[in-house]
N, C-alpha and C positions, 0 to 999 in steps of 0.2 A: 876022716875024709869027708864024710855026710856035714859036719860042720862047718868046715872048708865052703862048701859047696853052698851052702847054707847063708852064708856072710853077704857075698856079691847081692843079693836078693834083700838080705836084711839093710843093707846101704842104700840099694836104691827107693825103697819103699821109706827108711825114713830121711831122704834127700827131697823126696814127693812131698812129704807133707811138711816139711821144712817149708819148701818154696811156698804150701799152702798158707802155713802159716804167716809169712812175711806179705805176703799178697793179699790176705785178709786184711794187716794191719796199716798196710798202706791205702786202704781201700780210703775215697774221702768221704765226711760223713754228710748225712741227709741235712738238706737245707729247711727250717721250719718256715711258714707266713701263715698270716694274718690277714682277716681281710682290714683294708683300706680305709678309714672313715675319711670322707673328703672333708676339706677344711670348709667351716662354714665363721661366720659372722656371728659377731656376740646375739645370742635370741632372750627375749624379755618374758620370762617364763610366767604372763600374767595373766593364766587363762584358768578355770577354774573348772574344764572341759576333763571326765574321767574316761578312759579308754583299757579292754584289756585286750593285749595282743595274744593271740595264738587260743587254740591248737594249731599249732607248726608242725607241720609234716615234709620230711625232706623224703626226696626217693633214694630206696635203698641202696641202690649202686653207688649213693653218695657217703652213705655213712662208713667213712675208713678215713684211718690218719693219712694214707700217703694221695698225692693228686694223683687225678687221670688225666691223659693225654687221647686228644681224638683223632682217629687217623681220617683222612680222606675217605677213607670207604665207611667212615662212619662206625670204624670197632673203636675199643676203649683198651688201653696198657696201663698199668699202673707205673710212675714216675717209680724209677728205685734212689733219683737225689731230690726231689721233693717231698713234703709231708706239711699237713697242717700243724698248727703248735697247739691246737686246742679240740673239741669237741665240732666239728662242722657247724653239727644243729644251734648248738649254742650259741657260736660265732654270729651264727646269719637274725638268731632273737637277738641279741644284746644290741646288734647293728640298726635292725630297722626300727627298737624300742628307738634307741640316741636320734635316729631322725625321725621319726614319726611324733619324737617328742619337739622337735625345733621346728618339726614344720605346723605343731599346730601351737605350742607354743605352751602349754602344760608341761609340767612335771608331776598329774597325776597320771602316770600309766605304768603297769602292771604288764610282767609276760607272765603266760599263762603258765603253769596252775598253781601262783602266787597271786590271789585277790585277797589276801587280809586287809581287815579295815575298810572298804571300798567298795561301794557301788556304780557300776560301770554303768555310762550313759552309752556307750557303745562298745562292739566287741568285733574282733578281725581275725578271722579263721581263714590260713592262708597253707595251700598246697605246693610244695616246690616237685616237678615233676621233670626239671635239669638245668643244669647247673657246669657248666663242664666248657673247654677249650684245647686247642689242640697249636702245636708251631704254626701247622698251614692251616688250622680252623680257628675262626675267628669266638669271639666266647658269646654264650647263649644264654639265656635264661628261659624258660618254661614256667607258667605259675597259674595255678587259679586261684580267686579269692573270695570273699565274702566280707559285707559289713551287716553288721546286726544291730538295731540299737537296742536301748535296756529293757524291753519287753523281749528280744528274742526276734524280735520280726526284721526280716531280710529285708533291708533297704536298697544296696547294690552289689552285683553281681560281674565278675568278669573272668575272659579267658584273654590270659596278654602272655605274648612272646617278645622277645627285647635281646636285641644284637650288637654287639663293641666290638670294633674291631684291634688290635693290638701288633706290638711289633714282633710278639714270635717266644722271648726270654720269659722265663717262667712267671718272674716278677711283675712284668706286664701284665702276662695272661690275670694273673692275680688280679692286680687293679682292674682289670677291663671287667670282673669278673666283680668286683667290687661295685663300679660304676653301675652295673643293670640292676645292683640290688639299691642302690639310690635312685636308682629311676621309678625302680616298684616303690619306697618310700613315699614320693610325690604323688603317684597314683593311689597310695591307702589315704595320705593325706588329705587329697581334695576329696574323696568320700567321705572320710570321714568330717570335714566341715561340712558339709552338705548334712548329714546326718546329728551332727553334735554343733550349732551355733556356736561362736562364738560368745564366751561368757568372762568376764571378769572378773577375778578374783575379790575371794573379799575384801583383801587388802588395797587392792585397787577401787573399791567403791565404797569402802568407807573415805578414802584420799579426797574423792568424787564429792561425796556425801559433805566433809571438810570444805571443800573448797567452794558448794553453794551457798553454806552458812558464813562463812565469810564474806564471801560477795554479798549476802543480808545484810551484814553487819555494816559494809561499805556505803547501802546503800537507803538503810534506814536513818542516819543524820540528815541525810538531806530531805525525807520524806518530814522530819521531825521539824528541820528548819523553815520548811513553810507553813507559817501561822494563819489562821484565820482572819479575815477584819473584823475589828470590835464593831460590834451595829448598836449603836445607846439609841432606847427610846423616850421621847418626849410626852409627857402626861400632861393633859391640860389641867390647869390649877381652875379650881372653883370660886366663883367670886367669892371675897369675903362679905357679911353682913353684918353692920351695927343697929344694935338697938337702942333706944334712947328711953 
């Protein structure tokens, strides 16, 4: 009889986790992204200007696979169908390395704390202190920064906040989210030319170096072609004398 009684209870308990389980597996899965690199124009990587980017500090609330969403009143949820495909911090070095490399036009730069081989004519120590978007918030960035050149000495300094607004879909937020970190791009960029000249690769000034020696050579025939005038001098002849 106690078994009996027993059964009803045993059904319904595993009818509960039946539903649990098919509910789990319908669940759909998280979506990953990536930030954005916007398309730029082929860049002539003829600069021979050395840079290292970072130390890179993201604020904590950032460092997690899944996105945040920002309410109106300004709290933070985490997304349960988004998530990063990668390391944040990483995502946002390799990002500003790729344009900080096209906006000055080098392919000598380093993210930090890979400087093998290289000595850095300048250095970019940059703070990310938010980073974040919400459907009815528009996306934000917060950053402070530093340029240093290769003695160490602080050349420019800034506190920049930078706002994109987007259509609301996760994918958006993304890019808009994207776009502020290509606007700070721009802003490390023109410090940093400010700080590191423009310089020419070697292989560009040897090309330089080539093409004055030529021009020599173009223009030394004609230097060669204009002769002198002959100037013949006349010597007066002495009379002759006979003697007899």
């Amino acid at each position: 009889m106690n078994y009996l009684k027993r059964l009803p209870l045993a059904m319904t308990v595993l009818g509960a986790l039946t539903l649990g389980t098919v509910g789990c597996s319908v669940a759909p899965p998280a979506q990953l992204y990536q930030l954005q690199q916007p398309v730029m124009e082929k860049v002539n990587l003829n600069s021979s200007a050395t840079v290292l980017l970072g130390p890179l500090n993201i604020a904590d609330y950032l460092q997690r696979e899944s996105l945040l969403q920002r309410n109106t009143d300004g709290s933070l949820i985490i997304s349960t169908e988004a998530r990063w495909a990668g390391n944040l911090e990483d995502e946002i070095g390799h990002f500003l390395l790729r344009q900080i490399s096209a906006e000055l036009g080098t392919s000598r730069i380093s993210l930090y704390p890979d400087r093998i081989g290289m000595k850095a004519q300048a250095q970019v120590v940059l703070s990310i202190s938010r980073l974040d978007s919400g459907v009815e918030q528009p996306a934000v960035l917060e950053a402070q920064w530093r340029v240093l050149d290769g003695e160490g000495v602080l050349r420019k300094s800034q506190l920049t906040s930078l706002e994109q607004s987007h259509n609301g879909s996760v994918g958006d937020q993304v890019r808009a989210q994207s776009e502020l970190l290509a606007q700070l791009s721009k802003q490390l960029g023109q410090a940093l030319q400010e700080t590191v000249p423009n310089q020419p690769s070697k292989r560009q000034a040897r090309n330089k170096v080539s093409t004055i020696s030529e021009n020599e050579a173009q223009v030394q025939p004609e230097q060669e072609s204009i002769k002198m005038p002959k100037v013949e001098f006349e010597f007066e002849r002495e009379p002759e004398v006979y003697r007899f």
